[in-house]
Structures are given as structure tokens and as C-alpha cells.
MIDOSE-1310 file (N, C-alpha, C; in nm, 2 decimals, decimal comma, always signed):
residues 141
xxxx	-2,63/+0,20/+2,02/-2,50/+0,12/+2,00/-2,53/-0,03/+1,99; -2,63/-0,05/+2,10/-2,63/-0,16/+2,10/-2,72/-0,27/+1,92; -2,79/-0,16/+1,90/-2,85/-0,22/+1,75/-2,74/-0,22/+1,64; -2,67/-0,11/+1,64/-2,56/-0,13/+1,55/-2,50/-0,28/+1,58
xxxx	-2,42/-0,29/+1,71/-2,33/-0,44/+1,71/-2,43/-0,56/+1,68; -2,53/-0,55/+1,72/-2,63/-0,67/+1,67/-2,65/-0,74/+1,50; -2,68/-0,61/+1,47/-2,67/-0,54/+1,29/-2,57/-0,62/+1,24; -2,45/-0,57/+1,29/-2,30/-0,59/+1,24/-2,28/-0,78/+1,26
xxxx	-2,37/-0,77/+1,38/-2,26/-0,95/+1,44/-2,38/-1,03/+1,33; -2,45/-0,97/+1,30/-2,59/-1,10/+1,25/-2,55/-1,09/+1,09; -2,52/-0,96/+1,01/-2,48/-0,95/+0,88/-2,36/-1,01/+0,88; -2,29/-1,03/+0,94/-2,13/-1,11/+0,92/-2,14/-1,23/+0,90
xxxx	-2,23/-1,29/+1,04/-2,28/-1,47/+1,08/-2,36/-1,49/+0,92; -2,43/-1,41/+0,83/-2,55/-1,44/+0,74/-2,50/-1,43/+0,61; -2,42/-1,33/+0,59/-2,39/-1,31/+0,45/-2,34/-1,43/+0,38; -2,35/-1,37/+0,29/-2,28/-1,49/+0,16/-2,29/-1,46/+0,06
xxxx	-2,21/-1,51/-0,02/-2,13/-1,46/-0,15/-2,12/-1,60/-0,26; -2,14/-1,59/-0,36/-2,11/-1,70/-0,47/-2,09/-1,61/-0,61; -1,99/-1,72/-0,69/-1,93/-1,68/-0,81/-2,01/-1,81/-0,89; -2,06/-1,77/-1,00/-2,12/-1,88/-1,07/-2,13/-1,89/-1,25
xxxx	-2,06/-1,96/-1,30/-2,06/-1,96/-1,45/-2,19/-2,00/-1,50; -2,28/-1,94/-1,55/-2,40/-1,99/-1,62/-2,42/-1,93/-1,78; -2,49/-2,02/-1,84/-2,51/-1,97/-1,97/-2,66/-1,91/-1,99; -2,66/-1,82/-2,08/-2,84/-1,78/-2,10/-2,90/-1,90/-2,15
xxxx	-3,01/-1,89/-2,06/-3,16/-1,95/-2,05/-3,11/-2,09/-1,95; -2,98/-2,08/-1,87/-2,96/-2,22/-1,80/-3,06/-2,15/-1,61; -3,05/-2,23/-1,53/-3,07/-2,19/-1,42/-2,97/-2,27/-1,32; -2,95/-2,15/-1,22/-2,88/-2,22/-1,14/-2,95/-2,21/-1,00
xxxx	-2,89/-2,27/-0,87/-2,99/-2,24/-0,72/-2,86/-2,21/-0,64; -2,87/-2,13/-0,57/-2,79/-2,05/-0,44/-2,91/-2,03/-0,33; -2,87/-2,09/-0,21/-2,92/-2,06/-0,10/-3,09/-2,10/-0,16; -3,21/-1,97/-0,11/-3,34/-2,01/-0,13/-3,35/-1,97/-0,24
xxxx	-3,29/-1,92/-0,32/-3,31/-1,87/-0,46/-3,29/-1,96/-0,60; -3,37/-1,95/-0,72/-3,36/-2,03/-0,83/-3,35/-1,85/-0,92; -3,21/-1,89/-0,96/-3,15/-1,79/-1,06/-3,18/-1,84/-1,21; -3,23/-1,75/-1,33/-3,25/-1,77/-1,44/-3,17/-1,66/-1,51
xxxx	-3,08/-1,75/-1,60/-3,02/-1,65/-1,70/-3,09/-1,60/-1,81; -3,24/-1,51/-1,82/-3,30/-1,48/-1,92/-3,19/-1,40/-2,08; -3,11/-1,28/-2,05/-3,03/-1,27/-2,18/-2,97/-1,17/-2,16; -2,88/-1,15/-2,27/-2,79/-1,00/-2,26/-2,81/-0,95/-2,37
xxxx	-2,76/-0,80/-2,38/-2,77/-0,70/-2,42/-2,67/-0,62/-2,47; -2,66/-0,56/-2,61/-2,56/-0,48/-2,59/-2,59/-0,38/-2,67; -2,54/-0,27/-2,56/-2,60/-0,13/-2,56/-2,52/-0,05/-2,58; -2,54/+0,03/-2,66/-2,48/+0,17/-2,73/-2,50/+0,30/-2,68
xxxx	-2,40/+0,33/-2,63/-2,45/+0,50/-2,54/-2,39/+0,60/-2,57; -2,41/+0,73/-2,57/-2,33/+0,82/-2,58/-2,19/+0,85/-2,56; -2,14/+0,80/-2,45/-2,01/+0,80/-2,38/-1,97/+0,65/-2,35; -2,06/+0,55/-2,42/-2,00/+0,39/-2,33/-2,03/+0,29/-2,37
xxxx	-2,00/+0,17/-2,42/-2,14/+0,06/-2,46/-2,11/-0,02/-2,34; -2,24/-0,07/-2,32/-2,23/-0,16/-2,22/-2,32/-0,29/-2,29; -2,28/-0,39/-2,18/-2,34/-0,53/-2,18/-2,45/-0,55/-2,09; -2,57/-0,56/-2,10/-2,65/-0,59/-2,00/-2,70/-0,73/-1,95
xxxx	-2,68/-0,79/-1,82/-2,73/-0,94/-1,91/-2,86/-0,92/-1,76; -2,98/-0,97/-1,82/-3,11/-0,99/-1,75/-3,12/-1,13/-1,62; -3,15/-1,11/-1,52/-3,15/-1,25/-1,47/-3,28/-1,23/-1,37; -3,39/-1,36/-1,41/-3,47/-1,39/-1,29/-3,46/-1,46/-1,20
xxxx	-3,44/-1,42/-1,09/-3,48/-1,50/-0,94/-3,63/-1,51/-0,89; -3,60/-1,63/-0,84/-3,77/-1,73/-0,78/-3,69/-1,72/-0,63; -3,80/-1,68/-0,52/-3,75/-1,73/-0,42/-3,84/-1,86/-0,39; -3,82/-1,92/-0,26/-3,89/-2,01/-0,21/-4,06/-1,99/-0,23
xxxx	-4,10/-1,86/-0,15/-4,23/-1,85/-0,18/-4,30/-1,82/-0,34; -4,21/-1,83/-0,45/-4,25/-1,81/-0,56/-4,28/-1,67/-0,64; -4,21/-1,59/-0,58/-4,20/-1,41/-0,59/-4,11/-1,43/-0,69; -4,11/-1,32/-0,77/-3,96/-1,34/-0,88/-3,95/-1,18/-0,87
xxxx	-3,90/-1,11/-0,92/-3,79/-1,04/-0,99/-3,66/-1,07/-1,03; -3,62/-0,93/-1,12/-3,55/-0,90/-1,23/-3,41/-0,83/-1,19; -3,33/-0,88/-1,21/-3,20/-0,80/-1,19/-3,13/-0,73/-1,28; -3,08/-0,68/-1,36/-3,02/-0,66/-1,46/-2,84/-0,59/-1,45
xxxx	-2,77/-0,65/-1,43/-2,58/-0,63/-1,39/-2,56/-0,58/-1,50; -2,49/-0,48/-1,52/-2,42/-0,42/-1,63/-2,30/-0,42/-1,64; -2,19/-0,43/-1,71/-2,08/-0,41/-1,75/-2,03/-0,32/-1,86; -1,98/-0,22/-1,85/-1,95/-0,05/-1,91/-1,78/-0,02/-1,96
xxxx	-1,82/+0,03/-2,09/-1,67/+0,07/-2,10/-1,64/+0,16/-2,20; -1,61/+0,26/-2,14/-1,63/+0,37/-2,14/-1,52/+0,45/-2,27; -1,56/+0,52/-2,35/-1,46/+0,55/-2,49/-1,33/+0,68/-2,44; -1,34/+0,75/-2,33/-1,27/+0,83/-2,33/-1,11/+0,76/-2,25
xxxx	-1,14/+0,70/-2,20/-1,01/+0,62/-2,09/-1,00/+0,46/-2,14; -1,11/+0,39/-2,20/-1,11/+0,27/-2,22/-1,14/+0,19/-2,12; -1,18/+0,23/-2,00/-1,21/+0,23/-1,86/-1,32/+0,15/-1,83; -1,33/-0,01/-1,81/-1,43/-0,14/-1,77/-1,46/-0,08/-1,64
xxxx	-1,61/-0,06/-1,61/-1,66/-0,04/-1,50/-1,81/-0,18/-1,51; -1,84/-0,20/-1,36/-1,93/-0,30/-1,37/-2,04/-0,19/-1,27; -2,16/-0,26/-1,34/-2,25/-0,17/-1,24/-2,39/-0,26/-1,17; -2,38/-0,28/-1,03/-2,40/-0,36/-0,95/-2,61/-0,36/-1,00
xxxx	-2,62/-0,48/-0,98/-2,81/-0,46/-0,97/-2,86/-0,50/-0,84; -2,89/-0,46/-0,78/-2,98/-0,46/-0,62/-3,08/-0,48/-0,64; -3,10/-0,59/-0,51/-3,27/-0,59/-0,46/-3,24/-0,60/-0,33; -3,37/-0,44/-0,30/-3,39/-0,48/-0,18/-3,47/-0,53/-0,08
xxxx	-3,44/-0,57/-0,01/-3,60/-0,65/+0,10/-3,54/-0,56/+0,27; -3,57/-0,57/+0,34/-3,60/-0,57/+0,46/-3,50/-0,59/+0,50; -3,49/-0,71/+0,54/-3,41/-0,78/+0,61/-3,24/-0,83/+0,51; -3,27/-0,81/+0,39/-3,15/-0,85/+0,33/-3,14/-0,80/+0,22
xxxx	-3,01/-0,78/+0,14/-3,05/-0,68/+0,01/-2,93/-0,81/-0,14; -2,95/-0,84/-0,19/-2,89/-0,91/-0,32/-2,88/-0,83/-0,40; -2,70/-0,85/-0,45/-2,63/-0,80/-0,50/-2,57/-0,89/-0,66; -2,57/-0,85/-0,76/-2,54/-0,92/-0,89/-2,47/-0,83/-0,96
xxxx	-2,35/-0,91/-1,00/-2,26/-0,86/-1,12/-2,22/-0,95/-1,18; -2,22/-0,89/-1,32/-2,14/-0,97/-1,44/-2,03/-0,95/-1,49; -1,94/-1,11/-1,48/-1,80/-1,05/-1,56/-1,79/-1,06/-1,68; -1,69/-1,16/-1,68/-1,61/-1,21/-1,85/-1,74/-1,34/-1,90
xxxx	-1,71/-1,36/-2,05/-1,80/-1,44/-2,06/-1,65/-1,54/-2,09; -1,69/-1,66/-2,07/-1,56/-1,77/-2,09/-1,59/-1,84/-2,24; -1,53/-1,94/-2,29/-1,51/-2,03/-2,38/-1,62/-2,08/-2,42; -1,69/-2,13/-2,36/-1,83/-2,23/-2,40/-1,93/-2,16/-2,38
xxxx	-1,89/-2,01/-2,36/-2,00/-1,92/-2,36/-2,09/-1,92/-2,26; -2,04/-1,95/-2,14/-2,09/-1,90/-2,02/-2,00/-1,75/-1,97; -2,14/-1,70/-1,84/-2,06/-1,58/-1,81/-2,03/-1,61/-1,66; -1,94/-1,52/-1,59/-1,89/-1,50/-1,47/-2,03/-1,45/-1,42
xxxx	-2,09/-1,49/-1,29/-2,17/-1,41/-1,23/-2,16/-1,42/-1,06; -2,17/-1,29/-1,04/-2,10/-1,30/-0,87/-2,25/-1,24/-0,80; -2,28/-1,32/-0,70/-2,42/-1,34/-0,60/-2,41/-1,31/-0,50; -2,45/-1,20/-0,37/-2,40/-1,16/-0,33/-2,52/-1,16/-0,19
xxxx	-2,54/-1,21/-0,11/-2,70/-1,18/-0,02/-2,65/-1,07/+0,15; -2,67/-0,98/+0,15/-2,58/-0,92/+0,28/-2,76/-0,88/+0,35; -2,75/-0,91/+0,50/-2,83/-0,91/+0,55/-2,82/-0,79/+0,65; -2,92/-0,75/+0,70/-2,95/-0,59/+0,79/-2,82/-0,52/+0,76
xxxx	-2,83/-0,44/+0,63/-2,76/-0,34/+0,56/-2,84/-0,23/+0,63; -2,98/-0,21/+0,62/-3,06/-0,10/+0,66/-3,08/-0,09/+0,80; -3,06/-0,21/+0,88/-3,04/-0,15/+1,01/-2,94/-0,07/+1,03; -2,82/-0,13/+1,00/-2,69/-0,13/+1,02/-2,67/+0,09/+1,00
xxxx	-2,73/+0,11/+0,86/-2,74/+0,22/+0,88/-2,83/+0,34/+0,97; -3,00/+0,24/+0,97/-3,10/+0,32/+1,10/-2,99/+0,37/+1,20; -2,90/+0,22/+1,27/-2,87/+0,24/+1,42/-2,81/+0,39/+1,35; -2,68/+0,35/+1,30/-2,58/+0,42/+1,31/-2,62/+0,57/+1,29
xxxx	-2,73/+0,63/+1,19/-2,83/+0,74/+1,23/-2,84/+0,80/+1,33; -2,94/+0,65/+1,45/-2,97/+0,66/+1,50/-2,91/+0,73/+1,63; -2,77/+0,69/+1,61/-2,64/+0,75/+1,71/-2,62/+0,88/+1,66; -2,62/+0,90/+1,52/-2,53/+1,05/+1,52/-2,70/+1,14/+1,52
xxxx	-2,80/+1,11/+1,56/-2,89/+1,16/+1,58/-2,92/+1,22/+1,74; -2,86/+1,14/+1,81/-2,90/+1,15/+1,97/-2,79/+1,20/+1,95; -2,67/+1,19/+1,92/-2,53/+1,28/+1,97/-2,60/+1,42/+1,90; -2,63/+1,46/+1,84/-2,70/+1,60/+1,80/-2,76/+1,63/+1,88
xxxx	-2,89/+1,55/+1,95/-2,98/+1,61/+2,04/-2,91/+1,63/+2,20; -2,77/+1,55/+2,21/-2,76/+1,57/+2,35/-2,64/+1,73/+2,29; -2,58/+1,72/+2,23/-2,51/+1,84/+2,18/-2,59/+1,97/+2,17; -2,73/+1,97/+2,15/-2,80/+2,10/+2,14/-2,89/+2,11/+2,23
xxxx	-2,88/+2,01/+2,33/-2,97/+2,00/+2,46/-2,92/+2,13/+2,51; -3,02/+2,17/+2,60/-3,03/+2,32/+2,69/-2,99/+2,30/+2,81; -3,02/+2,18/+2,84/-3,00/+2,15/+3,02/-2,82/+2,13/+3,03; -2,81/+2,17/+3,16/-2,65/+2,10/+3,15/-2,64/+1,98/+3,22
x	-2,51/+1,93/+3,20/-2,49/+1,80/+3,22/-2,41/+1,83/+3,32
């Protein structure tokens, strides 16, 4: 219990969130990150076309990867779905989605950093794990 509330109090104090208009090939910086709008895409599917648009992040120590946010819409309902691109690390996981593209041809882009997601689940495991083992324990209480 006690790692879950820690989990919980330290992702709430840490998280953060930005909305940012950029254009391909501009860069922008949030937090320790240098975001690059490399390009978009648009994709033709069986059931959907979507929009893909590509973005490199640099962190501090000079690591990069690739995100790629999708935006979907779908021929049977006409139904806009966005589809999230994750990275994960350890200790924190980044989240990216693309919206609308605006007038001067930049796009909506929402940045998202949430920190001990994967504790937050271990603990909580970790509880409905021991309540199993004290529920199938032999000894009585």
C-alpha cells in the first residue's frame, strides 16, 4: 500500500502536460526534451485513412527516438479517432498526440510526461497478489 501512495503522490507532484503548435521540420523544447517535427503522412487503409505525423525527441543526454501520433477516421461511422504514441522509460512514460492542423499550417500537438505509471501498477499487483496468497493461505487467522 504503501508503494502505491508514494507512486500516486510522486506522479501527480511530476506530471505534465503541454499543447504545442509546430510546423514540420520546426523544433520545439518542453521540459529536458528537444522535440522535432520530422513529417506526416497520409495513409490509406482498408477500413480508415489516417494521418501520421513523425516526431524526434533529443533528451538531455543526447538519446533520441521516434514517436509517431496517429489520427484515424474511419469510413463506416465517419468516426475521428486519435491514436496515442508512447515511450517508455522506467521511471516515466511520454505520451504524443496529434490534432487539427491550423491556418499557417501548423499542427496541434499535445505532450504528455506521466511519471511511475509502472510502479503505480507493480504496487497495485502487488496488493491484489498478497490478498490471493493470504486468501489461499492454509493456516488460520
Amino acid at each position: 500500500l504503501g508503494l502505491l501512495i508514494i507512486s500516486i503522490s510522486f506522479n501527480s507532484l511530476l506530471s505534465s502536460e503541454r499543447a504545442l503548435n509546430i510546423k514540420i521540420n520546426e523544433f520545439e523544447e518542453y521540459k529536458d526534451l528537444k522535440i522535432f517535427f520530422k513529417d506526416i503522412k497520409v495513409l490509406k487503409n482498408s477500413n480508415h485513412d489516417s494521418i501520421e505525423a513523425t516526431f524526434v525527441l533529443e533528451n538531455q543526454k543526447g538519446r533520441t527516438f521516434d514517436l509517431s501520433p496517429e489520427k484515424r477516421r474511419y469510413f463506416t461511422r465517419g468516426q475521428i479517432t486519435t491514436e496515442t504514441a508512447i515511450f517508455i522509460m522506467p521511471l516515466k512514460d511520454i505520451y504524443m498526440t496529434i490534432g487539427d492542423q491550423l491556418d499557417d499550417g501548423s499542427w496541434i500537438v499535445n505532450i504528455q510526461i506521466n511519471y511511475l505509471i509502472r510502479w503505480i501498477w507493480f504496487s497495485a499487483g502487488l496488493m491484489a497478489f498478497a490478498g490471493m496468497v493470504l486468501m489461499f493461505s492454509k493456516r488460520n487467522i
